[in-house]
N, C-alpha and C positions, 0 to 999 in steps of 0.2 A: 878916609872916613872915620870919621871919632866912636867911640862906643856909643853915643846915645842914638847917632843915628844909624849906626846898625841894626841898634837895637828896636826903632822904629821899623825900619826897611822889612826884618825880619818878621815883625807883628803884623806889619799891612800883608804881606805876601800870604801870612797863614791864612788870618783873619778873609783877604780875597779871594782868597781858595777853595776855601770853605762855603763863602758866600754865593761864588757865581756856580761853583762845583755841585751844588747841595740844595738853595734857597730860591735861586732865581729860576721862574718857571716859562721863560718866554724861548718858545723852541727855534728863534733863529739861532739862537748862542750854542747849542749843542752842545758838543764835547770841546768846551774853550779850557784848557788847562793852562792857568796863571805862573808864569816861568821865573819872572826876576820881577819886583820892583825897585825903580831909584827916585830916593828923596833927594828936592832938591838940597844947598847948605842952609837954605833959609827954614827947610821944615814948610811949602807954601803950598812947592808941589810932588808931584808922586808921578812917575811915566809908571806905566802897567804893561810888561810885553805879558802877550796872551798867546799861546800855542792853540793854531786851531786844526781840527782835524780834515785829513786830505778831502774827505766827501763833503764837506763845509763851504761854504763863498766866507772868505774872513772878512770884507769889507761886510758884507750881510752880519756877522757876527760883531763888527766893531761898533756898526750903526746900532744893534740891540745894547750893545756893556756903555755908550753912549744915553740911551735911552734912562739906562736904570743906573745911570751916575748919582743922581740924589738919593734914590734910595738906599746904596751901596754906602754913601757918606754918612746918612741918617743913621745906618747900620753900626759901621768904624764907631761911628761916634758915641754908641750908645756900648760898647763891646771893650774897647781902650781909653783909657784913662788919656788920654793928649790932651792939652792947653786947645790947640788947631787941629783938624785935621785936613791934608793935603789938599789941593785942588786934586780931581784923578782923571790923568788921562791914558788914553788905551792904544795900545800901536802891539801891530800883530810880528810874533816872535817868527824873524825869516831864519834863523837857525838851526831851527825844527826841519823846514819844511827845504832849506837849502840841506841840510842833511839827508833825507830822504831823496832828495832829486839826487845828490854826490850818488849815494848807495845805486841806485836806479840806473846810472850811467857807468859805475863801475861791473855792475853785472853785466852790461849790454858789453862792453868791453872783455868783461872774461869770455863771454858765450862764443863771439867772432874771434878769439885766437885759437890757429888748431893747435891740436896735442901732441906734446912733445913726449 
């Protein structure tokens, strides 16, 4: 990845952070914390993984950050100086939430071995 689009990648990630963290008030979204974005090489588009929290439905949370995609753009767009800014789409961050299940299985596993 070249530096400008780092340097992009970087802006949107803040900038969505902030936005859906702070600004957007629709309570299916909850506690969505914005983890990675990737532009594509054209600069066209932008994937958005979103962390969402275990008490949350993330498909419930994706259909909201779905809903309020124009406004998030109208936002970027008024916020960063870009020529374009990305199409955005949202797909929820299973890393989070495969980490938590790891952690959750490894306990169940220490609990069941007796003690040496």
């Amino acid at each position: 990845m070249d530096h400008r689009a780092e340097r992009i990648t970087e802006a949107l990630r803040e900038e969505l952070a902030e936005l859906i963290g702070y600004e957007l008030s629709d309570p299916r979204i909850g506690s969505a914390t914005v983890t990675e974005v990737q532009v594509s090489p054209d600069k066209k588009h932008a994937v958005v993984r979103v962390a969402v929290a275990a008490d949350s439905d993330a498909a419930e949370t994706l259909a909201a950050l779905e809903h309020a995609r124009p406004f998030l753009r109208r936002q970027l767009a008024a916020r960063l100086t870009l020529f374009r800014i990305p199409e955005l789409h949202f797909e929820a961050d299973v890393s989070t939430t495969l980490g938590g299940r790891m952690e959750h299985l490894l306990k169940r596993i220490h609990k069941g071995r007796p003690r040496e």
